[in-house]
N, C-alpha and C positions, 0 to 999 in steps of 0.2 A: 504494500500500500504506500502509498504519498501523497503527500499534503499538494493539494493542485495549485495553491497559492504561490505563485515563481517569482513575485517582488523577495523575500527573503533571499539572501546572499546565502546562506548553509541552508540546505533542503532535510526534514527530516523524512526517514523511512522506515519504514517497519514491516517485516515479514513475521508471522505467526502461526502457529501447527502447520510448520512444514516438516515431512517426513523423508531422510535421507534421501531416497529416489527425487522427490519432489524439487528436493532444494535446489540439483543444479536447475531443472526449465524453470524453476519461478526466478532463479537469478540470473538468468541467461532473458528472461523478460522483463525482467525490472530493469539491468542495465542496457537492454534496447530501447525501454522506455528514460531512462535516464539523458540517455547520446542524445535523443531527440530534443527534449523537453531544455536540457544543458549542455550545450555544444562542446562548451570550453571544459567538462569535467573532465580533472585529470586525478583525481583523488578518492578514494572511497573506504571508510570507517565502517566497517560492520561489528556490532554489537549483539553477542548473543549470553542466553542462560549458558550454565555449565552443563547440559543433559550429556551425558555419553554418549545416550544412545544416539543421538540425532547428529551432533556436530563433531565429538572428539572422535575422527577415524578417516580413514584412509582417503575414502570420499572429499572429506572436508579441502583437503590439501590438493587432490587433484583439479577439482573446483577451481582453488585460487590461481594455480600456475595457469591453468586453461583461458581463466575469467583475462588474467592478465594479458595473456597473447590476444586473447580476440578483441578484447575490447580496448586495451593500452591504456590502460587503469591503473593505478598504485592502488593494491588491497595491502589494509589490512586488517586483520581480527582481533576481539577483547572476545573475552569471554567473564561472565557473572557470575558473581557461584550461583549453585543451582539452585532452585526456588525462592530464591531471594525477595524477588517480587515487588523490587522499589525500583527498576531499574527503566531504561528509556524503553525499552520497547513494551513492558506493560502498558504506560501510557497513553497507546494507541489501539492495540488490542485487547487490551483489559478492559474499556469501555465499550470497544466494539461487542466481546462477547455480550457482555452485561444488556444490552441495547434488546440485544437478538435474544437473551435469554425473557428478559421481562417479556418480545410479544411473543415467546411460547407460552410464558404464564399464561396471557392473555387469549390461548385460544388459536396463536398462529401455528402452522403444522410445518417443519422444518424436516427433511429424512436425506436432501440430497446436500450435498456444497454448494449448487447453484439456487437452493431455496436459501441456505445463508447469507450469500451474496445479495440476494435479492432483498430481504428481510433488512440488511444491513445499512443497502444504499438507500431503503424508503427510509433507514433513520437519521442518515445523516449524508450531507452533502457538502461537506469539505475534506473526506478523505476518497482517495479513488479505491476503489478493493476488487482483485482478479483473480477470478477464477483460473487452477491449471486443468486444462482437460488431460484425461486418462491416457490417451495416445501419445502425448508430450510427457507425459512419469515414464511411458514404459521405455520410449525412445531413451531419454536418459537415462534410466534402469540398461539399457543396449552398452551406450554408449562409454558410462562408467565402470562395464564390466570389463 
């Protein structure tokens, strides 16, 4: 997700329940959306929890060398410790869930990722939020093997 707001000189971004396979297509879409939106990016800060399972592993590293060649990017990673939960990227997805959780309360039916997107963008309208389709996991499930 990102803030669609582009007068800001640092942009902030946030990805949330991405799952290993996942994480290269949603960042290989994020930083195509980035090129476009910020011409002159030549820097990028990723900030994640400390989950093992997701980010500390093989994956994560192949990722950045790749991100860098394609995209000619300077990465690089923090990591939080885990479950922390005061950290920049709750701040954006923490509210999101929250949003989406109260209109389940309310009676709304949520079962697929494209009902949560949905649900999400009628809450709010200053953050953009993308769905990854299933063909774009497996392709990078392919690709990282």
């Amino acid at each position: 997700m990102l803030y669609k707001d582009l007068s800001i000189q640092k942009q902030a971004v946030s990805l949330f329940t991405c799952y290993a396979w996942s994480l290269d297509t949603a960042l290989d879409d994020l930083f195509d959306k980035l090129k476009i939106k910020l011409h002159e990016l030549k820097q990028v800060h990723v900030f994640s929890d400390g989950t093992a399972q997701q980010f500390k592993q093989k994956f994560l590293f192949r990722n950045l060398c790749r991100l860098f060649e394609t995209f000619s990017i300077q990465l690089s990673w923090h990591f939080f410790v885990t479950s922390h939960g005061k950290g920049v990227l709750d701040g954006i997805g923490g509210p999101i869930k929250r949003l989406v959780y109260r209109s389940i309360l309310s009676g709304q039916k949520y079962t697929l990722a494209a009902d949560f997107i949905s649900i999400a963008r009628s809450k709010t309208n200053n953050i953009e939020l993308c769905e990854i389709e299933q063909y774009r996991i497996d392709n990078a499930k392919i690709k990282l093997e």
